[in-house]
PDB file of N, CA, C and O in Angstrom:
ATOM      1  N   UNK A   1     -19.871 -20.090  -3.586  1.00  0.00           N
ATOM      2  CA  UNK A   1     -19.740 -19.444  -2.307  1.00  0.00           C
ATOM      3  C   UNK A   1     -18.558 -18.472  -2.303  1.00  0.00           C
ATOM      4  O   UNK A   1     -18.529 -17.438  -1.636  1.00  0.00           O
ATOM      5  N   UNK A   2     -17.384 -18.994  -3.283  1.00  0.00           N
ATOM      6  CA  UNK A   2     -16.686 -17.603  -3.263  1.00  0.00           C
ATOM      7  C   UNK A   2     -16.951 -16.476  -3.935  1.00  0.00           C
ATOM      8  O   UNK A   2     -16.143 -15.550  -3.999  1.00  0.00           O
ATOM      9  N   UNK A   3     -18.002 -16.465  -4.440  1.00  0.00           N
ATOM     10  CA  UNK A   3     -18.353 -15.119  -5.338  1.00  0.00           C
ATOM     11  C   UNK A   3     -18.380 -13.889  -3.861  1.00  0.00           C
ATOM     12  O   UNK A   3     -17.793 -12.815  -3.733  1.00  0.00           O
ATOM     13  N   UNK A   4     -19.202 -14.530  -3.045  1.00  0.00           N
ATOM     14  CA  UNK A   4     -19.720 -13.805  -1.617  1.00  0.00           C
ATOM     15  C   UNK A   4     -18.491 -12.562  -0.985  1.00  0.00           C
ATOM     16  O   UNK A   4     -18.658 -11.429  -0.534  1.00  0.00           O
ATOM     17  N   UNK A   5     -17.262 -13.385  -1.206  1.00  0.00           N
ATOM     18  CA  UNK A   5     -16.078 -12.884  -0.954  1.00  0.00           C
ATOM     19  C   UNK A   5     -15.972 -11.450  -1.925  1.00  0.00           C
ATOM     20  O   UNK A   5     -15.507 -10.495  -1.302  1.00  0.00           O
ATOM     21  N   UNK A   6     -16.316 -11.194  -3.267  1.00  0.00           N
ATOM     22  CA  UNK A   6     -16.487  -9.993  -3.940  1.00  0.00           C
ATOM     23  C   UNK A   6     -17.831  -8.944  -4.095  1.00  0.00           C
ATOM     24  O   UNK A   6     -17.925  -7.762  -4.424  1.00  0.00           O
ATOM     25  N   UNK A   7     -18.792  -9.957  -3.701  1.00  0.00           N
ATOM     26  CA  UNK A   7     -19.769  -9.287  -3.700  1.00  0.00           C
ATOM     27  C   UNK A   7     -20.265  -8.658  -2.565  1.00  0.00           C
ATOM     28  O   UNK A   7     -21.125  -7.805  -2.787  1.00  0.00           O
ATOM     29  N   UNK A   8     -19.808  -8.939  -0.873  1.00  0.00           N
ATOM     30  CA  UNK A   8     -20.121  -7.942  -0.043  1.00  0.00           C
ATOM     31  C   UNK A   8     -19.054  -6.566  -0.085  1.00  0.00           C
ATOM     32  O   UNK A   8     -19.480  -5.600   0.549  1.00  0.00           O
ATOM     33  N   UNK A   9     -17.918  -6.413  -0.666  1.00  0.00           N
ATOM     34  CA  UNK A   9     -17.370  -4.947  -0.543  1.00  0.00           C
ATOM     35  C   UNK A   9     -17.831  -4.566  -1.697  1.00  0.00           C
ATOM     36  O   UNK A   9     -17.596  -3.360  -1.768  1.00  0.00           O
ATOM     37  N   UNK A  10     -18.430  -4.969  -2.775  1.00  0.00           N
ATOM     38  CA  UNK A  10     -18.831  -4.162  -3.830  1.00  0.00           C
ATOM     39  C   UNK A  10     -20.148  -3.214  -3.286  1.00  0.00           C
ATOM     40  O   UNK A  10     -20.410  -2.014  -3.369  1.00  0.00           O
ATOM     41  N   UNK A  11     -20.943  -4.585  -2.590  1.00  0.00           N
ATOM     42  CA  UNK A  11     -22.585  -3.818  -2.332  1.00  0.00           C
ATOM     43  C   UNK A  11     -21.977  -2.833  -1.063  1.00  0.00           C
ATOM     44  O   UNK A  11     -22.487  -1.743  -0.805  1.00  0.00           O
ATOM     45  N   UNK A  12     -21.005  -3.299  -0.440  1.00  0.00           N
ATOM     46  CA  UNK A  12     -20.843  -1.845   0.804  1.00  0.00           C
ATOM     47  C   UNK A  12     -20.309  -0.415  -0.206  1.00  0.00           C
ATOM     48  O   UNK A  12     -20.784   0.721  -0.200  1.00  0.00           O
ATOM     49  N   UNK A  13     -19.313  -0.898  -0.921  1.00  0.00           N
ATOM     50  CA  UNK A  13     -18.793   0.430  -1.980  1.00  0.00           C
ATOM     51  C   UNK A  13     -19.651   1.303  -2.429  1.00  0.00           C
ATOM     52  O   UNK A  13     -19.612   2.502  -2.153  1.00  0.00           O
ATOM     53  N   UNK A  14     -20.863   0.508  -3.481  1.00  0.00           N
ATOM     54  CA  UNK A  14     -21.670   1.235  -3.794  1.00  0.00           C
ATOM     55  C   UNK A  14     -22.600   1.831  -2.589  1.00  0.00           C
ATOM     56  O   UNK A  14     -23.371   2.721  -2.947  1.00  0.00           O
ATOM     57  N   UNK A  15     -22.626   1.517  -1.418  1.00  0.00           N
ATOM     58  CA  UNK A  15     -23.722   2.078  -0.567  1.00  0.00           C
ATOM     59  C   UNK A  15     -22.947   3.055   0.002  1.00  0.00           C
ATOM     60  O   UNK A  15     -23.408   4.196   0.025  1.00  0.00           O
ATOM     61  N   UNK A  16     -22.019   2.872   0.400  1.00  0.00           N
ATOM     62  CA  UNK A  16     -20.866   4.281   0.261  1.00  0.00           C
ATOM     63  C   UNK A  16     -20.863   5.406  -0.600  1.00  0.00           C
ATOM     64  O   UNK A  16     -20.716   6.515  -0.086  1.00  0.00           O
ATOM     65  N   UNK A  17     -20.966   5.328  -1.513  1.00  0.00           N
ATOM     66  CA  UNK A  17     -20.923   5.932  -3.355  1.00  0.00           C
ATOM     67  C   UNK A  17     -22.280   6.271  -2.868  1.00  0.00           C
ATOM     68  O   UNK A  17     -22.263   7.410  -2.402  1.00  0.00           O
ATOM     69  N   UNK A  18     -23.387   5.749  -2.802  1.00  0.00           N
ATOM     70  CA  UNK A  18     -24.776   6.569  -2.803  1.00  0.00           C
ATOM     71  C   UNK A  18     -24.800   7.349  -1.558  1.00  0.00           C
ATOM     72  O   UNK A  18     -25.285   8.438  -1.867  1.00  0.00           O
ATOM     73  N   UNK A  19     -24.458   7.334  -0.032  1.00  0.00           N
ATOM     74  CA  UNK A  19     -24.296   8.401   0.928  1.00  0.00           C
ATOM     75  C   UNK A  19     -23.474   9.348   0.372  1.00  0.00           C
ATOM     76  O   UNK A  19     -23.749  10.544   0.461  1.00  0.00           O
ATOM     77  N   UNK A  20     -22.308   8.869  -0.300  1.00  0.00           N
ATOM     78  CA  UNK A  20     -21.578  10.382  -0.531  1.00  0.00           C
ATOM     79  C   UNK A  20     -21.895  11.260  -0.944  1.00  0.00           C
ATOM     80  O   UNK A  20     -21.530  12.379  -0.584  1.00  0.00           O
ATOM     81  N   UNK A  21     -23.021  10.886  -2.224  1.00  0.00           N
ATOM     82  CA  UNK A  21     -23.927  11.121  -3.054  1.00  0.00           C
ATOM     83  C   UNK A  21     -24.837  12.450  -2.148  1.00  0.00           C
ATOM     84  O   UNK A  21     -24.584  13.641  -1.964  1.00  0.00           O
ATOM     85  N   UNK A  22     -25.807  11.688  -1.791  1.00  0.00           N
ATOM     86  CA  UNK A  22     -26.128  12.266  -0.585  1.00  0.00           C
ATOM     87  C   UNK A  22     -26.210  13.451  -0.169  1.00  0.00           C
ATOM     88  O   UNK A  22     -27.083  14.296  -0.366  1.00  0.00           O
ATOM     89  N   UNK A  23     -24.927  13.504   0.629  1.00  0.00           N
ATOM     90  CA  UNK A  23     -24.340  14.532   1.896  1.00  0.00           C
ATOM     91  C   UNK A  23     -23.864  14.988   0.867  1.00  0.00           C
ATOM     92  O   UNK A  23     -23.770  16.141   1.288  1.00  0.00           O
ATOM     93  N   UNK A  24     -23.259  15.085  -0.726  1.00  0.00           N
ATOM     94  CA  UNK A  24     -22.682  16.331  -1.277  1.00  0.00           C
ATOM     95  C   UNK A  24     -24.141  16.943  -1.479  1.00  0.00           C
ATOM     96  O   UNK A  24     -24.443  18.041  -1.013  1.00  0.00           O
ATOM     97  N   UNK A  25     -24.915  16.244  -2.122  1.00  0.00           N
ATOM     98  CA  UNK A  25     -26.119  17.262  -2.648  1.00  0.00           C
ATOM     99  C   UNK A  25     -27.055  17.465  -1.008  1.00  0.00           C
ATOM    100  O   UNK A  25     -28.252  17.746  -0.935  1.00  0.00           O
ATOM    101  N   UNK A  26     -26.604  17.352  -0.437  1.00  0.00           N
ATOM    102  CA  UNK A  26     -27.443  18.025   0.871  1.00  0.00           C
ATOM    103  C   UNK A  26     -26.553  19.212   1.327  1.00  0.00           C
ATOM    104  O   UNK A  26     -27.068  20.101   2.006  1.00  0.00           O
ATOM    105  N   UNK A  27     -25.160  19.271   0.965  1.00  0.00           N
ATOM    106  CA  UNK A  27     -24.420  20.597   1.598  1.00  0.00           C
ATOM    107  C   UNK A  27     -24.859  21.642   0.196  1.00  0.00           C
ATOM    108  O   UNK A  27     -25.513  22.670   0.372  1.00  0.00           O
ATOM    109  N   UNK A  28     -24.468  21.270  -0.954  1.00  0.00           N
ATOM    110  CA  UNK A  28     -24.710  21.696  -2.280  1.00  0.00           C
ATOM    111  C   UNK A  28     -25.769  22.571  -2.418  1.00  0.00           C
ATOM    112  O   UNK A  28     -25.853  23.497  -3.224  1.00  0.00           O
ATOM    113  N   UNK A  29     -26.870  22.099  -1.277  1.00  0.00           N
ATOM    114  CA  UNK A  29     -28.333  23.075  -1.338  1.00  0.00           C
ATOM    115  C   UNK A  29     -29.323  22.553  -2.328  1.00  0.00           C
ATOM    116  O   UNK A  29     -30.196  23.374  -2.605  1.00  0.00           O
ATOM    117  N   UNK A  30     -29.395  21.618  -2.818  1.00  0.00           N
ATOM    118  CA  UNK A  30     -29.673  20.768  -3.971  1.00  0.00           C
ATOM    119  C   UNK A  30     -31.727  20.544  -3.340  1.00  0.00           C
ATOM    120  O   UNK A  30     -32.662  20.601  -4.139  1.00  0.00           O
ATOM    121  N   UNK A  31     -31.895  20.314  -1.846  1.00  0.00           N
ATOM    122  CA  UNK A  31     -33.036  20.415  -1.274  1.00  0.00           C
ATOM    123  C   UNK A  31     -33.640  21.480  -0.506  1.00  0.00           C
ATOM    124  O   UNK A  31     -34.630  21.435   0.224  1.00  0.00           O
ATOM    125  N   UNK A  32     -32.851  22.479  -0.805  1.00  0.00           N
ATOM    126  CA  UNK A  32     -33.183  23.786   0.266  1.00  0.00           C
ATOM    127  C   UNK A  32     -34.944  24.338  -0.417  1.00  0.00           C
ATOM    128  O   UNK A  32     -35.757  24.499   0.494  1.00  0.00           O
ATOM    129  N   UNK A  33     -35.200  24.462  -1.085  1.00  0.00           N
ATOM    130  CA  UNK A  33     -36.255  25.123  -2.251  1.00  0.00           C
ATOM    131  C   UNK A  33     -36.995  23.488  -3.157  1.00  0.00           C
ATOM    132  O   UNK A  33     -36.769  22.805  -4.156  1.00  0.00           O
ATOM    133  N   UNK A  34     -38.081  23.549  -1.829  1.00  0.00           N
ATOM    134  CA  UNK A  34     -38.301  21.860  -2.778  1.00  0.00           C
ATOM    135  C   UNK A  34     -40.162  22.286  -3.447  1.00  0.00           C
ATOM    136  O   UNK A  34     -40.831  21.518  -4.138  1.00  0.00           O
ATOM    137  N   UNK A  35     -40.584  23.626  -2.992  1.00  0.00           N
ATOM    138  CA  UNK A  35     -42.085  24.131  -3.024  1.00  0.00           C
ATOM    139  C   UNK A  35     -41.676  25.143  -4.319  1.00  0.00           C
ATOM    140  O   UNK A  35     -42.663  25.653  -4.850  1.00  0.00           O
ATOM    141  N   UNK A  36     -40.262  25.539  -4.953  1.00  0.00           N
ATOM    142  CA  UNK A  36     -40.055  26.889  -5.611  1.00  0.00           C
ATOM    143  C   UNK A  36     -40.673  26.042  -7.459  1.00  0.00           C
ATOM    144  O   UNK A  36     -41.452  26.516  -8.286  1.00  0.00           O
ATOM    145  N   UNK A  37     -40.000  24.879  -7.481  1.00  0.00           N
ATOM    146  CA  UNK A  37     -40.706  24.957  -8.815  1.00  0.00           C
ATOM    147  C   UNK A  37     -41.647  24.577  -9.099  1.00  0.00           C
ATOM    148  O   UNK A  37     -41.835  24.466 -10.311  1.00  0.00           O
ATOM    149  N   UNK A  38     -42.496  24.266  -8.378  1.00  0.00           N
ATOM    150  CA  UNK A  38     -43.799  23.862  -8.272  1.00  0.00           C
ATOM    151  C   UNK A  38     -44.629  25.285  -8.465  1.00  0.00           C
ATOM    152  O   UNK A  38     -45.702  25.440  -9.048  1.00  0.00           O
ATOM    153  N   UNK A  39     -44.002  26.044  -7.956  1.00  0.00           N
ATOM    154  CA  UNK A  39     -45.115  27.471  -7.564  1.00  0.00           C
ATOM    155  C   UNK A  39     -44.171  28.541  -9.099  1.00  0.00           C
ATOM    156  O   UNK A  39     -44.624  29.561  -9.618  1.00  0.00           O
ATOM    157  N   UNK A  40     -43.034  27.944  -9.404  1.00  0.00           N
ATOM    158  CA  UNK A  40     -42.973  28.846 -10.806  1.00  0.00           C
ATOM    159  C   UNK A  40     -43.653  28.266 -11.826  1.00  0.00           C
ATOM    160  O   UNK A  40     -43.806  28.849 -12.899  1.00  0.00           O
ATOM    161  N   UNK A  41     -44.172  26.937 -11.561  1.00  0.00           N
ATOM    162  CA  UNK A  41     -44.679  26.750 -13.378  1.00  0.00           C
ATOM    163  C   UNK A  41     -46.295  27.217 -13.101  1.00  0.00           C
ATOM    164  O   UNK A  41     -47.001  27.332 -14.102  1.00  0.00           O
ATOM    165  N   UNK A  42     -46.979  27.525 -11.581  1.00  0.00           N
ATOM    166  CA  UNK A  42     -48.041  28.589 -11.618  1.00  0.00           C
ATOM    167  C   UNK A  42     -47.987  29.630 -12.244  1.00  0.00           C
ATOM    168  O   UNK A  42     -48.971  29.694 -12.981  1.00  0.00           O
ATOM    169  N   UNK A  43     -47.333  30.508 -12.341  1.00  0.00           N
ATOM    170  CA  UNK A  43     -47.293  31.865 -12.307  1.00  0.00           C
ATOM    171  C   UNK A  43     -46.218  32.521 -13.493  1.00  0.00           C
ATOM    172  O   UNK A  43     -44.988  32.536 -13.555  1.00  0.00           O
ATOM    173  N   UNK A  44     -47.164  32.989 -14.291  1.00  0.00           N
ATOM    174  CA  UNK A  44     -46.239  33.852 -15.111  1.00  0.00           C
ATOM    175  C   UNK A  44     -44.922  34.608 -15.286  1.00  0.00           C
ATOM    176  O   UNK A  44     -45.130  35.760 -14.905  1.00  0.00           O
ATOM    177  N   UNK A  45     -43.697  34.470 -15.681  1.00  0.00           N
ATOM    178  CA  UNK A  45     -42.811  36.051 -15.512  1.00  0.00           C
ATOM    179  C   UNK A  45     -43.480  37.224 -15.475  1.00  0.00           C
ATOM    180  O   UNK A  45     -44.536  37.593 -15.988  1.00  0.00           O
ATOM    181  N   UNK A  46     -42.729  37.716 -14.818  1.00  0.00           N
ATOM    182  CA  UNK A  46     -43.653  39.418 -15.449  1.00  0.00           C
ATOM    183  C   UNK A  46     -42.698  39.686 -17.082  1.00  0.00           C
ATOM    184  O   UNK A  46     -43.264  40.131 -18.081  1.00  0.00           O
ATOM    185  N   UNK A  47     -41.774  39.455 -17.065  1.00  0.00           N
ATOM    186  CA  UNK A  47     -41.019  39.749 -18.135  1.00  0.00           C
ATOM    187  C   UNK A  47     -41.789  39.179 -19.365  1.00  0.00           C
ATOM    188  O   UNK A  47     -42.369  39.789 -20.263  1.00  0.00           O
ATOM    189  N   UNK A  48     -41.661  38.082 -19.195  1.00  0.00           N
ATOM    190  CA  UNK A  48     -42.545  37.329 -20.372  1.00  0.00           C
ATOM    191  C   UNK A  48     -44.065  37.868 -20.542  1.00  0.00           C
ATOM    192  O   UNK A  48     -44.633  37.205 -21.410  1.00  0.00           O
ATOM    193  N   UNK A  49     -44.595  38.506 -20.184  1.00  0.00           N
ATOM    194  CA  UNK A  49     -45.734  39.363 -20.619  1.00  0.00           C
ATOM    195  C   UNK A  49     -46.100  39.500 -22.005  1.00  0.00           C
ATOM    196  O   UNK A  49     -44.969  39.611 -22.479  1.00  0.00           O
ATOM    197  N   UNK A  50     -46.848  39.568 -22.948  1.00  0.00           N
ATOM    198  CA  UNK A  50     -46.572  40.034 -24.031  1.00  0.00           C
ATOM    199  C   UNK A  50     -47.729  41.334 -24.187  1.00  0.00           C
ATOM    200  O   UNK A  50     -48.800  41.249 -23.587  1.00  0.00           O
ATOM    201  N   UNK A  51     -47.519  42.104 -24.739  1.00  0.00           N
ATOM    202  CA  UNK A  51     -48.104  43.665 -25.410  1.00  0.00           C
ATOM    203  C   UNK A  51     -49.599  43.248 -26.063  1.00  0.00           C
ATOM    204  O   UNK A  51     -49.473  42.630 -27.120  1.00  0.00           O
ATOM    205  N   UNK A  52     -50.725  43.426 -25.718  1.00  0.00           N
ATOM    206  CA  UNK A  52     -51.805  43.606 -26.375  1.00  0.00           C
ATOM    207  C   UNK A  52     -51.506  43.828 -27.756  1.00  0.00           C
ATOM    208  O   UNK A  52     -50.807  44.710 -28.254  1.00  0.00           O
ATOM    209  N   UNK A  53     -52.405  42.506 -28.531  1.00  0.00           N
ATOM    210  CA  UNK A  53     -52.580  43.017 -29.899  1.00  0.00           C
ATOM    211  C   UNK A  53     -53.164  44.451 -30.284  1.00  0.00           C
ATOM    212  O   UNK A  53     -53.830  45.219 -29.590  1.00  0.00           O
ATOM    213  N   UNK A  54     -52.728  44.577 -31.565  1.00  0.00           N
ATOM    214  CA  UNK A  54     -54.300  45.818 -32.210  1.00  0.00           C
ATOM    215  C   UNK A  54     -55.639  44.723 -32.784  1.00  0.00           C
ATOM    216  O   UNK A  54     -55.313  43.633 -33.252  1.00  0.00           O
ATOM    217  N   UNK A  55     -56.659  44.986 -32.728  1.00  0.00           N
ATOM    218  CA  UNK A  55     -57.535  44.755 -33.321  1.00  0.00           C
ATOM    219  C   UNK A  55     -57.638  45.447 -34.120  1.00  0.00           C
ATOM    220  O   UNK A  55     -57.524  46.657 -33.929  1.00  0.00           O
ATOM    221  N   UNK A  56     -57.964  44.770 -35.645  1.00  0.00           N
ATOM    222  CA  UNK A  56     -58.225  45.235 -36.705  1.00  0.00           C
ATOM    223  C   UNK A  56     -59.656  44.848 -37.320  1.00  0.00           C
ATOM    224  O   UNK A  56     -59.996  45.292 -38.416  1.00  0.00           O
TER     225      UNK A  56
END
């Protein structure tokens, strides 16, 4: 029963540690663009294009 005594500020610490978590990557912009890479692995660069072979 005394373990209880270390183990509720650890599990609050870490649940602390994961909100901080959180709210940095929510100011960070980390979710602003959640549809963008989904819709780049559709669609080609234009850059990456490559030049028609010759047929020989």
């Amino acid at each position: 029963m005394d373990i209880i005594i270390y183990l509720i500020p650890i599990a609050l610490g870490l649940g602390l540690l994961g909100l901080a978590a959180f709210l940095w990557a929510m100011k960070s912009g980390q979710f602003e663009d959640l549809d963008g890479a989904s819709n780049r692995i559709l669609f080609d660069d234009e850059d990456m294009i490559r030049p028609p072979r010759d047929k020989k």
